[in-house]
C-alpha positions as semicolon CSV with decimal commas, in nm:
position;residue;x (nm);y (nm);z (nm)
1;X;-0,661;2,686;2,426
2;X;-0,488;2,409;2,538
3;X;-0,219;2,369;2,852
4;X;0,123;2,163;2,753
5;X;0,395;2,123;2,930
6;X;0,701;2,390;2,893
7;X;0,965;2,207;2,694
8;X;1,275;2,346;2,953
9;X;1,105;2,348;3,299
10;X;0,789;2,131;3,244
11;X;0,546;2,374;3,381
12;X;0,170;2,379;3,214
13;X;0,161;2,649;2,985
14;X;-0,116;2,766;2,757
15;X;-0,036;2,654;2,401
16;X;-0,087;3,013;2,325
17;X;0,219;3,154;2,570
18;X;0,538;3,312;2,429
19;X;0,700;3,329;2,770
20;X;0,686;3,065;3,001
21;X;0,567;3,235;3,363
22;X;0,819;3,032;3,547
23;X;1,131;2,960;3,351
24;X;1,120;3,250;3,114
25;X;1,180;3,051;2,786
26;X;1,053;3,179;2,465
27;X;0,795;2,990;2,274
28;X;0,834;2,726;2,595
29;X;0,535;2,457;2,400
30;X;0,684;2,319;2,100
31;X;0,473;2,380;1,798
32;X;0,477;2,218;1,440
33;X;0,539;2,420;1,145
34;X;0,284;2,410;0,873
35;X;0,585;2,313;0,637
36;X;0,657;1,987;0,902
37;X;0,325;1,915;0,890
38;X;0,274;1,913;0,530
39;X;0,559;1,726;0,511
40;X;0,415;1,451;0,731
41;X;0,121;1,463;0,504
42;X;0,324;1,355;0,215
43;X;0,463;1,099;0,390
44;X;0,155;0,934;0,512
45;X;0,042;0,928;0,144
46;X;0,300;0,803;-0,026
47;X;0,346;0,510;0,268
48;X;-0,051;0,446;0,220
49;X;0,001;0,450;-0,129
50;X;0,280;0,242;-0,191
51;X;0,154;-0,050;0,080
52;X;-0,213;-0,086;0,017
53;X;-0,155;-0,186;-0,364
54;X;0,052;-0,455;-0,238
55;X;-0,168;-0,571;0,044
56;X;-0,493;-0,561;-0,195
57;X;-0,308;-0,773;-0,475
58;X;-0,163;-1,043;-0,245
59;X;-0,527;-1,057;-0,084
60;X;-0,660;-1,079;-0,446
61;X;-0,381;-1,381;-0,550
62;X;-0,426;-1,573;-0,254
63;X;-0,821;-1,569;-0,279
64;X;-0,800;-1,680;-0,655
65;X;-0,557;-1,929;-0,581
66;X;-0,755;-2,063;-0,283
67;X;-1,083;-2,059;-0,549
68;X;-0,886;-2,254;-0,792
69;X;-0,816;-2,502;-0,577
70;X;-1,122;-2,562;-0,457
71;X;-1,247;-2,625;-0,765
72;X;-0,979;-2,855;-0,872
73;X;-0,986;-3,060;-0,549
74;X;-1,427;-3,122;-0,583
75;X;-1,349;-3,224;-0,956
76;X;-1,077;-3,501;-0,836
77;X;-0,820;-3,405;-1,115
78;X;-0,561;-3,093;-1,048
79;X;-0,472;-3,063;-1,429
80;X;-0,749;-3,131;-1,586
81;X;-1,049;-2,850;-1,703
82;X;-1,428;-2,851;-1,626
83;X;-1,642;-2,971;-1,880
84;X;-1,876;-2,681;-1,846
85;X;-1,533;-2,433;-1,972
86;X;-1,471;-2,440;-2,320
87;X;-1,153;-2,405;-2,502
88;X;-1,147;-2,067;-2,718
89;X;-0,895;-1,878;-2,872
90;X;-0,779;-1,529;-2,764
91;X;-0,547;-1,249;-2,884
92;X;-0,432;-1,229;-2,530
93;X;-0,074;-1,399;-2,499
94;X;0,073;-1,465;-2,133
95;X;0,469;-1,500;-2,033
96;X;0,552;-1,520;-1,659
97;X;0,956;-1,421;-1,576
98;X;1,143;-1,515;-1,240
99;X;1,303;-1,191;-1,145
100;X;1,643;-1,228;-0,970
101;X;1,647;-0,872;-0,855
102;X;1,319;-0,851;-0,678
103;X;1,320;-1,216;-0,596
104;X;0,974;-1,299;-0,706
105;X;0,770;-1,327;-1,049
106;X;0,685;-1,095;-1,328
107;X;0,315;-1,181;-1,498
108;X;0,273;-1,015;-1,841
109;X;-0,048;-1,009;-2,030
110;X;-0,019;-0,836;-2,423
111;X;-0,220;-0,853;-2,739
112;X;-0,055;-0,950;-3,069
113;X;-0,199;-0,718;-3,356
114;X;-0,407;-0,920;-3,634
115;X;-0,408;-0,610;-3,845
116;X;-0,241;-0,609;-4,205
117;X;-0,078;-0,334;-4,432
């Protein structure tokens, strides 16, 4: 049991009142429905939710990108592989877009089939 202040007079009031002793006023401590707070539940979620992915990926892109470079600058060359990697060929085909929209760059990553009817 908590005291709070009475939202028309300002008097401390036992979260519990539904009269304040001095002013009168019914329910005088504001108190959040379970609908409001579910609500701000949701909220949080979705804002956790929708920011973290982004954070984690940029975090993810700018470590790579520092590790590539790295790598490139102890070599000497930018463009050119280390011996130790060997050239293979994959399935895997790449494409990267500029997207006007969103103002940044779409990666795609896909498999071509080798199967045959």
């Amino acid at each position: 049991m908590a005291l709070k202040q009475c939202r028309e007079c300002g008097t401390e009031v036992s979260d519990q009142a539904k009269v304040c002793p001095k002013c009168g006023i019914k329910n005088p401590v504001k108190r959040m429905s379970l609908m409001a707070k579910f609500g701000i539940g949701l909220l949080v979620i979705f804002f956790i939710g929708s920011v973290l992915p982004g954070l984690l990926s940029r975090d993810k892109a700018t470590t790579k990108s520092a590790g590539s470079e790295s790598v490139a600058s102890a070599s000497g060359a930018s463009d050119v592989a280390p011996a130790s990697v060997t050239a293979t060929v994959s399935p895997w085909h790449y494409e990267q877009a500029e997207d006007d929209m969103q103002k940044g760059t779409n990666r795609f990553a896909y498999v071509r089939s080798t199967n045959t009817f």
